[in-house]
Rosetta silent file (secondary structure, phi, psi, omega in degrees, C-alpha in Angstrom):
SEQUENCE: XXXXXXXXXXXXXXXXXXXXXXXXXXXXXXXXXXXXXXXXXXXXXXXXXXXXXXXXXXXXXXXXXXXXXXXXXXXXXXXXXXXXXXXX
SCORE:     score description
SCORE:     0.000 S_00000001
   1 L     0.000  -43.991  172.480    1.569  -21.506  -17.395 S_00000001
   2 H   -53.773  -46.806  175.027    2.666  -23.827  -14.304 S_00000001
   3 H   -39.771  -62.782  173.442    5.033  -21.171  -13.417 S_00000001
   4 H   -51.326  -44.485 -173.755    2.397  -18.567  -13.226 S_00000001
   5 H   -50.134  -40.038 -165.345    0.178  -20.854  -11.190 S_00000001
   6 H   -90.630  -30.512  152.009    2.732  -21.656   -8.513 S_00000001
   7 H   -41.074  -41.664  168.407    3.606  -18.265   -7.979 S_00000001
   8 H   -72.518  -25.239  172.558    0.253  -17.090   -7.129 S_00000001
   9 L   -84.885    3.331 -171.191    0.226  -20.112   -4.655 S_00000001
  10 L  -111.810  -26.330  177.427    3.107  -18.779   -3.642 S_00000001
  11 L   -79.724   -7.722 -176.031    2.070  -15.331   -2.677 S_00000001
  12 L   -96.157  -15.441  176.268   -1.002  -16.640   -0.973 S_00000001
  13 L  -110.273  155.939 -139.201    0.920  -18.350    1.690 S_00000001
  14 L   -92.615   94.963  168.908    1.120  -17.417    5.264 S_00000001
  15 L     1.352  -58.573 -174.819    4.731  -16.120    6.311 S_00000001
  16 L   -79.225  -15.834 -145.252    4.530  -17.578    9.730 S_00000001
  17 L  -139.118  -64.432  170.527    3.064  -20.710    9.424 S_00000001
  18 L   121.603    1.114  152.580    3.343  -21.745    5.583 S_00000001
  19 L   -36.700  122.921  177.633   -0.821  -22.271    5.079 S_00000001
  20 L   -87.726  160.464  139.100   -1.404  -21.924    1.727 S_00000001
  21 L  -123.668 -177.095 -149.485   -4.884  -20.119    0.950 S_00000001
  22 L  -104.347  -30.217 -173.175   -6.762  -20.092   -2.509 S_00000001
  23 L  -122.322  128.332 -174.588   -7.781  -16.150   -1.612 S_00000001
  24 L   -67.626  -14.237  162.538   -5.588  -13.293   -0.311 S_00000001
  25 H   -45.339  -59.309 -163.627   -8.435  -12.285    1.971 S_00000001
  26 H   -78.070   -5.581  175.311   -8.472  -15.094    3.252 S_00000001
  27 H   -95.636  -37.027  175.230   -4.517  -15.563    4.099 S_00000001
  28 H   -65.780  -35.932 -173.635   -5.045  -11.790    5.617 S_00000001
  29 H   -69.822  -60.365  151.463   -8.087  -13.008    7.672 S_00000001
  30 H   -32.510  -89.786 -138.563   -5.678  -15.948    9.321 S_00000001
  31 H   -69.676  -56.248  167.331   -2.823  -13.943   10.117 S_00000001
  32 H   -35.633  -71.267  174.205   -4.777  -11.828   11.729 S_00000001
  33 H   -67.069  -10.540  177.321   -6.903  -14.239   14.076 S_00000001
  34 H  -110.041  -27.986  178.700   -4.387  -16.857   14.247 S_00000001
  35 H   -90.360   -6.451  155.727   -0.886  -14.822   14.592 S_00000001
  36 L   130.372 -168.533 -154.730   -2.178  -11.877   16.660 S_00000001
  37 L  -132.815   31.026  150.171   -3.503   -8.421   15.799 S_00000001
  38 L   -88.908   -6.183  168.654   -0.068   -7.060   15.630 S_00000001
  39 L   -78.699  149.554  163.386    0.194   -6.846   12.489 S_00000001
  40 L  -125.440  168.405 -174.150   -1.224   -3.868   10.361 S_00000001
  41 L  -111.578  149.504  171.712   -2.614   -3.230    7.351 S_00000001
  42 E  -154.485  173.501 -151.594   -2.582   -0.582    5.179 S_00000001
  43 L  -100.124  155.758 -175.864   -4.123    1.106    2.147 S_00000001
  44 L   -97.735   10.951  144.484   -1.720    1.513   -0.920 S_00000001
  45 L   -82.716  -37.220  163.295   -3.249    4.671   -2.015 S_00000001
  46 L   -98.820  -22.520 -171.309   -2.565    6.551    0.943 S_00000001
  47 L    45.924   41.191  167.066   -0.603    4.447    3.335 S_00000001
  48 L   -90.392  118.209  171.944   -2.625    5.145    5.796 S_00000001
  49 E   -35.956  145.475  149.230   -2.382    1.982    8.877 S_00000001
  50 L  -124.114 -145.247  173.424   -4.939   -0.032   10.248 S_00000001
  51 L  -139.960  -52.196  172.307   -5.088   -2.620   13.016 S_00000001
  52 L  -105.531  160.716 -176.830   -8.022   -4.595   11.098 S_00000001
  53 H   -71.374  -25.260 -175.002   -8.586   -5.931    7.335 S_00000001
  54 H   -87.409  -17.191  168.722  -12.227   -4.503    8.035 S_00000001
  55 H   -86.633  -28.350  144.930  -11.383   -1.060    8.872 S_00000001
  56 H   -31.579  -67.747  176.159   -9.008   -1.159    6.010 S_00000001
  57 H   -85.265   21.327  165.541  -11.581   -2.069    3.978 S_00000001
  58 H   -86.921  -64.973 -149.725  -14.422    0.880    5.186 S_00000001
  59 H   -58.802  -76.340  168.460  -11.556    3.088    4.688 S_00000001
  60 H    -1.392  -86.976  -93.298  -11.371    1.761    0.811 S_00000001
  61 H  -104.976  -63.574  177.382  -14.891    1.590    0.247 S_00000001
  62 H   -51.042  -11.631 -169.963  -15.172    5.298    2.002 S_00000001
  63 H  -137.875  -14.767  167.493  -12.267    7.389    0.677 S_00000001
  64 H  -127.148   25.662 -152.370  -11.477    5.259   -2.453 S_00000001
  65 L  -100.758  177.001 -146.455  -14.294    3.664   -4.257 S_00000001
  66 H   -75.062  -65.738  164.659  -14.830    4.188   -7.486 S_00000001
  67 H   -45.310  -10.018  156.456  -18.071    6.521   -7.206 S_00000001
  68 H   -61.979  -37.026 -172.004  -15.792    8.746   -4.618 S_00000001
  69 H  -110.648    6.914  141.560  -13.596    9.550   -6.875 S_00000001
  70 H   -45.512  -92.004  177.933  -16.301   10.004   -9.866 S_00000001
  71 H   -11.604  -56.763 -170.241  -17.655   12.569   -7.594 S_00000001
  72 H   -70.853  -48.872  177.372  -14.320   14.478   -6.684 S_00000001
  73 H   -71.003  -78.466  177.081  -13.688   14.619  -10.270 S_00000001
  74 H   -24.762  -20.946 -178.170  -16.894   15.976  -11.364 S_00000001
  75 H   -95.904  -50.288  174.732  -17.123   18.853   -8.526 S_00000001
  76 H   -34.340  -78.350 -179.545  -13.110   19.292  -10.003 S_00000001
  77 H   -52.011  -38.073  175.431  -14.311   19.964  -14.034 S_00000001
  78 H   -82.591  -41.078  163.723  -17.255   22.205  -12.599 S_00000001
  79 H   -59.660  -29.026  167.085  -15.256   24.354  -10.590 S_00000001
  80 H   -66.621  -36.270 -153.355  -12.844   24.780  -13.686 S_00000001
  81 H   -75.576  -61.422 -157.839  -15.657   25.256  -16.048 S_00000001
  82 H   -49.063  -66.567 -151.366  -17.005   28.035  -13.232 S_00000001
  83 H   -55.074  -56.670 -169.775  -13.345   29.373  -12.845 S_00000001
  84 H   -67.207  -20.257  173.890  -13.039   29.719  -16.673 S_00000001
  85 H   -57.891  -54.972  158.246  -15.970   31.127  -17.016 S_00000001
  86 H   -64.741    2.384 -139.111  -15.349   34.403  -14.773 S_00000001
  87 H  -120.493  -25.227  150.914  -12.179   34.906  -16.049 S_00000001
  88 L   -70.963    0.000    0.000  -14.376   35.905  -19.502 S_00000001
């Protein structure tokens, strides 16, 4: 159980500097404002770059959230049902 703990404390700290944080936001939010805005971020569904954690997370909340991809599937399964449907 210690093991597990100190790992996660381990992944939480900040590359450049060695600041632990308790939240990975919040170790992304530091490197950004204290080590410069060259770093980027990007989303792991798409790998599409960002410059900020907040455009990163628009992008999310716009192209990956959970009710987007309800949606996408549900217009998918009606267009099959319609597809199978002419094809009788």
């Amino acid at each position: 159980m210690l093991y597990i703990f100190s790992s996660l404390i381990r992944r939480r700290r900040c590359n450049k500097c060695g600041k632990r944080f308790h939240k990975i936001e919040e170790l992304m939010q530091h490197t950004q404002i204290v080590h410069g805005k060259d770093i980027l971020y990007h989303c792991r569904q798409c790998d599409v770059r960002f410059e900020g954690m907040e455009q990163m997370r628009d992008h999310a909340k716009k192209f990956h959230s959970y009710n987007k991809l309800k949606q996408e599937r549900e217009e998918r399964e009606k267009l099959s049902r319609q597809n199978s449907e002419e094809l009788r």
